[in-house]
Backbone as CSV, one residue per row, in Angstrom:
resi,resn,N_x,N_y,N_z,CA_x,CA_y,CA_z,C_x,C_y,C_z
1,UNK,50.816,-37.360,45.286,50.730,-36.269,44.354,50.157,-36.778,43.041
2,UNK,49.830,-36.122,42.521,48.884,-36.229,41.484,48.926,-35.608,40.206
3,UNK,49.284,-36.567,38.951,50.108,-36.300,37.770,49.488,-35.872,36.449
4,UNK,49.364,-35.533,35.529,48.241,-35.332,34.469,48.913,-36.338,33.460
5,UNK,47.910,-36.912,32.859,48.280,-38.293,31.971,49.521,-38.021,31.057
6,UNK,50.393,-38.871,31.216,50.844,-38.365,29.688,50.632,-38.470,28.561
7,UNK,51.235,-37.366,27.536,50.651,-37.282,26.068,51.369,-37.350,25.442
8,UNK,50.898,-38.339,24.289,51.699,-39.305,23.025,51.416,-38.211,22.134
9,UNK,52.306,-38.420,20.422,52.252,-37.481,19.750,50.808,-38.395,18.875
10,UNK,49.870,-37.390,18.239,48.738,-38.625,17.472,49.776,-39.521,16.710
11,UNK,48.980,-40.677,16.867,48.929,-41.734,15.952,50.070,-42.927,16.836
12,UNK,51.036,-42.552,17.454,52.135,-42.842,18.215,51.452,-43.371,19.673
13,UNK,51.578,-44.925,19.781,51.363,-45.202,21.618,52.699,-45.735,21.949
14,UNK,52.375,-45.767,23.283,53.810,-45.875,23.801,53.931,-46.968,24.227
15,UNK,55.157,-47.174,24.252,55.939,-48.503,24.703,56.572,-48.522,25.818
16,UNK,57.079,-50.111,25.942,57.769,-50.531,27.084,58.984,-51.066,26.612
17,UNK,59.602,-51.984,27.898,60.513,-52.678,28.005,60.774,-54.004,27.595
18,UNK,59.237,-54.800,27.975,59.148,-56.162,28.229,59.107,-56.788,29.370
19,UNK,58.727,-56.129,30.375,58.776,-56.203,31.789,57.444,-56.097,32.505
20,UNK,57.039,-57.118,33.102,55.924,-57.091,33.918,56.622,-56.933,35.624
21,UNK,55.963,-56.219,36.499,56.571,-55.696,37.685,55.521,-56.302,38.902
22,UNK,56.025,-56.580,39.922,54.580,-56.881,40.873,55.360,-55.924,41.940
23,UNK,54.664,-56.053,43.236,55.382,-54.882,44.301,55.262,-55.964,45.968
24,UNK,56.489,-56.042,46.135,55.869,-56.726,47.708,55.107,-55.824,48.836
25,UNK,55.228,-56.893,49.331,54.032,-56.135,50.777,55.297,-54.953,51.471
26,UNK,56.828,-55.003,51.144,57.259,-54.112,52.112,58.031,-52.829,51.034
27,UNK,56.791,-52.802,49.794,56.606,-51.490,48.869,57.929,-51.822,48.134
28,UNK,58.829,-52.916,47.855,59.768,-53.132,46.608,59.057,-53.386,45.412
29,UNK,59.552,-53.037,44.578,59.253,-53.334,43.293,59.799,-54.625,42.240
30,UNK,59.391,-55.606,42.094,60.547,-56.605,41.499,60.168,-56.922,40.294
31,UNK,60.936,-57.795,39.391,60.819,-58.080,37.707,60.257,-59.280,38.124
32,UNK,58.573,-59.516,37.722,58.025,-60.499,37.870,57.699,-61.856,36.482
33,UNK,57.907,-61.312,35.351,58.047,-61.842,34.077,58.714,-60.994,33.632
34,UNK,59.073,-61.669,32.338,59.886,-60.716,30.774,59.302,-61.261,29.904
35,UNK,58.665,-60.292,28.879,58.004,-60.802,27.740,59.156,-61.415,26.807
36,UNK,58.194,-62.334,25.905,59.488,-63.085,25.122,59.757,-62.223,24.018
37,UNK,61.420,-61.804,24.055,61.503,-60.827,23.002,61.783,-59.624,22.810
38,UNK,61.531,-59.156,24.158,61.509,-58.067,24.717,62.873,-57.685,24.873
39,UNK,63.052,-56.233,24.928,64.532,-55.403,25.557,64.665,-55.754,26.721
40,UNK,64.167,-56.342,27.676,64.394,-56.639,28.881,65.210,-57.917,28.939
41,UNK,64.857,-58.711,28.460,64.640,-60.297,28.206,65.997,-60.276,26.926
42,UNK,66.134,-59.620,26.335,66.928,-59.635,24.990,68.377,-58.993,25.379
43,UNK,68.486,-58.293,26.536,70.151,-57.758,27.211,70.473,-58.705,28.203
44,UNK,69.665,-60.011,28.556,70.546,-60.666,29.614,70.935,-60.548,30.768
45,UNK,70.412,-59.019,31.141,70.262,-58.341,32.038,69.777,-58.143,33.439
46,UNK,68.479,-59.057,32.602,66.937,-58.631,33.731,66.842,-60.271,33.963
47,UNK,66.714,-60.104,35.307,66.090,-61.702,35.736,65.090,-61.133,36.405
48,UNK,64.300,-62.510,36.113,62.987,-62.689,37.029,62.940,-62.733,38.287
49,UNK,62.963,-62.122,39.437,62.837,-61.970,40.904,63.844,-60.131,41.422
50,UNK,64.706,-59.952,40.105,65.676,-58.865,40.353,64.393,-57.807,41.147
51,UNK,65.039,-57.120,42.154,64.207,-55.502,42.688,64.604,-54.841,42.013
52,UNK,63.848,-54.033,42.016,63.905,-52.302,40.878,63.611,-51.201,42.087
53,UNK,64.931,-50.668,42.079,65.654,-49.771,42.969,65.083,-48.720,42.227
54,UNK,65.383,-48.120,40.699,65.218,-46.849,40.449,64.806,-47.047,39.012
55,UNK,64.102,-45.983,38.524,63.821,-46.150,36.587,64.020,-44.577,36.498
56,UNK,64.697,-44.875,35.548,65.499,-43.097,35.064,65.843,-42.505,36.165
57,UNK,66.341,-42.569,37.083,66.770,-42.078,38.310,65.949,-41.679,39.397
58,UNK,64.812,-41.883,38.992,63.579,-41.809,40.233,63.415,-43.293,41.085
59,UNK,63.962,-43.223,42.201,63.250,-44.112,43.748,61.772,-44.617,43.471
60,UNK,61.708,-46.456,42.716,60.017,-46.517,43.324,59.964,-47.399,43.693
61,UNK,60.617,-47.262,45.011,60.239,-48.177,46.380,58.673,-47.667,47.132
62,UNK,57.630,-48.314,46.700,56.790,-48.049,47.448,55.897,-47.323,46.450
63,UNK,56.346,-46.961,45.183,55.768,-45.995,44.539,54.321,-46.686,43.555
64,UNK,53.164,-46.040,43.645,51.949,-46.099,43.364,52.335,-46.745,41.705
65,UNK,51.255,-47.667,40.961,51.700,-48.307,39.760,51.650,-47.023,38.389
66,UNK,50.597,-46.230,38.724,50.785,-45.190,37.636,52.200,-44.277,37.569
67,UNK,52.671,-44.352,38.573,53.954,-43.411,38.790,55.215,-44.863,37.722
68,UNK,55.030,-45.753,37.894,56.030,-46.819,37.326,55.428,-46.557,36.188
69,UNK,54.374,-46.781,35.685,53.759,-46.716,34.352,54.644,-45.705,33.348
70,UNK,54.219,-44.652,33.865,54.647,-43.184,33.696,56.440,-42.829,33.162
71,UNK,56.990,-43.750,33.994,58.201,-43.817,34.105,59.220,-44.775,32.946
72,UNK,58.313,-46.278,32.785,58.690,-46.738,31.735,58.195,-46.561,30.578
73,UNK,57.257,-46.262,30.319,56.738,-46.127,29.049,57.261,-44.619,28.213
74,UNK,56.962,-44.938,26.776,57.532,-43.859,26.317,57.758,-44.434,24.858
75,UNK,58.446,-43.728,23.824,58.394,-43.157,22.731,59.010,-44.271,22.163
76,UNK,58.254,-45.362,21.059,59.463,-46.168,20.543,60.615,-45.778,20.400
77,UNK,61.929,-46.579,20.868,63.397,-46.066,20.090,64.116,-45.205,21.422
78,UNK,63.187,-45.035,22.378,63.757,-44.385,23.469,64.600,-45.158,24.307
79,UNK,65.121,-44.755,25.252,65.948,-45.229,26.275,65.099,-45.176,27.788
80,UNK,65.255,-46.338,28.363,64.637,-46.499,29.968,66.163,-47.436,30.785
81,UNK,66.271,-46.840,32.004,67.421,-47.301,32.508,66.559,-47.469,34.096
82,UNK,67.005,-49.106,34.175,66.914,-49.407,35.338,67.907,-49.528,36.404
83,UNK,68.037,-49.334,37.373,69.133,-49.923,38.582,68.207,-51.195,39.059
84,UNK,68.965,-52.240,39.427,68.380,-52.970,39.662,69.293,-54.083,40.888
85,UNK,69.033,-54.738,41.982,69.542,-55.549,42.468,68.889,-57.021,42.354
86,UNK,70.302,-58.178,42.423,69.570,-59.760,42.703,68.835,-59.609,43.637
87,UNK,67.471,-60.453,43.657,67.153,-61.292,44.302,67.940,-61.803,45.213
88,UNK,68.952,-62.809,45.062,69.368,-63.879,45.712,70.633,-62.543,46.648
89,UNK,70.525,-61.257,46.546,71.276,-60.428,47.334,70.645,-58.956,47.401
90,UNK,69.706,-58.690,47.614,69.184,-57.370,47.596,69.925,-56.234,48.688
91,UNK,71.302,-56.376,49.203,71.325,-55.496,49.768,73.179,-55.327,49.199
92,UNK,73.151,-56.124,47.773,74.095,-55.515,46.926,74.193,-54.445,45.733
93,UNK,74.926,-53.631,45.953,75.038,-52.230,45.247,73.791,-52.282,43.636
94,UNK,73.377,-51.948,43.483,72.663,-51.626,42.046,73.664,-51.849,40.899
95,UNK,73.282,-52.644,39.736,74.095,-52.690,38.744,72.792,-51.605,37.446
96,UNK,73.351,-51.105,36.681,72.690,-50.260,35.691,72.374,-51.108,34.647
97,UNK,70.824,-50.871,34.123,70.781,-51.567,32.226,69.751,-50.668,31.523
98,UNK,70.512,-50.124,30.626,69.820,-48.984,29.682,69.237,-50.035,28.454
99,UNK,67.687,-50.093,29.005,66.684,-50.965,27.369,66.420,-49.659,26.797
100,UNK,65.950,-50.559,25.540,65.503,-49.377,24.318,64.031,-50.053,24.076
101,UNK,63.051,-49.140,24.194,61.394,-49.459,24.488,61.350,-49.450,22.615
102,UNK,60.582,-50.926,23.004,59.614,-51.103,21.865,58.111,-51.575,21.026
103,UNK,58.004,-51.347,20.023,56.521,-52.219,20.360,56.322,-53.053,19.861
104,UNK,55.294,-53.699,20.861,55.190,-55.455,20.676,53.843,-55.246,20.068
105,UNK,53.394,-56.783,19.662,51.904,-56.804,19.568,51.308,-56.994,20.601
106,UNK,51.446,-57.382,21.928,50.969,-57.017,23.480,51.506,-56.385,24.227
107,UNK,50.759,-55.993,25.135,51.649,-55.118,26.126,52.630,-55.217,26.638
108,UNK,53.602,-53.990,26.838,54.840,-54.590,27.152,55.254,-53.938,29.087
109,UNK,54.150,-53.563,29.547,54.151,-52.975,30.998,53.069,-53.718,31.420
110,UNK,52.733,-54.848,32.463,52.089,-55.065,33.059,51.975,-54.892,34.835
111,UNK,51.570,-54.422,35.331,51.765,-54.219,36.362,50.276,-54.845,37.897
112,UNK,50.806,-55.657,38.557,49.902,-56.431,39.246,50.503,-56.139,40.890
């Protein structure tokens, strides 16, 4: 399905987390870096290899990178909540972490 871009208010771009994401071959989504500094990286929260089960309560297992885009980004000062499982146990329950998106001087969504 097919989304119409979203729209910032002028002058205002949007932000992230601090989270770069890659996707395996069997459509998971995992935390592949954390920028230094970042809300991701700065709650203690987010490790590097964790899967990303859900962002704001939307499923993106499998889900296309503009749909993740879409999902984290947003309004400095806002709230983005991940569910997220270890790595080293992906088929243990989701623990919750509500970041607050901000802006960096580089990007803070990379997605590969």
């Amino acid at each position: 399905e097919r989304q119409p871009p979203q729209q910032w208010p002028e002058g205002q771009k949007p932000c992230g987390v601090g989270v770069t994401f890659k996707q395996h071959s069997n459509g998971d989504l995992f935390v592949r870096r954390l920028s230094p500094g970042g809300s991701a990286e700065n709650s203690g929260r987010v490790n590097i290899g964790d899967i990303v089960k859900t962002i704001d309560g939307v499923d993106v297992s499998g889900k296309d990178f503009s749909v993740v885009g879409r999902l984290v980004l947003g309004s400095p000062g806002s709230t983005c909540e991940l569910q997220l499982c270890p790595a080293s146990n992906p088929s243990a329950p989701p623990t919750s972490v509500v970041l607050v998106r901000a802006a960096r001087k580089s990007s803070n969504l990379l997605v590969t």
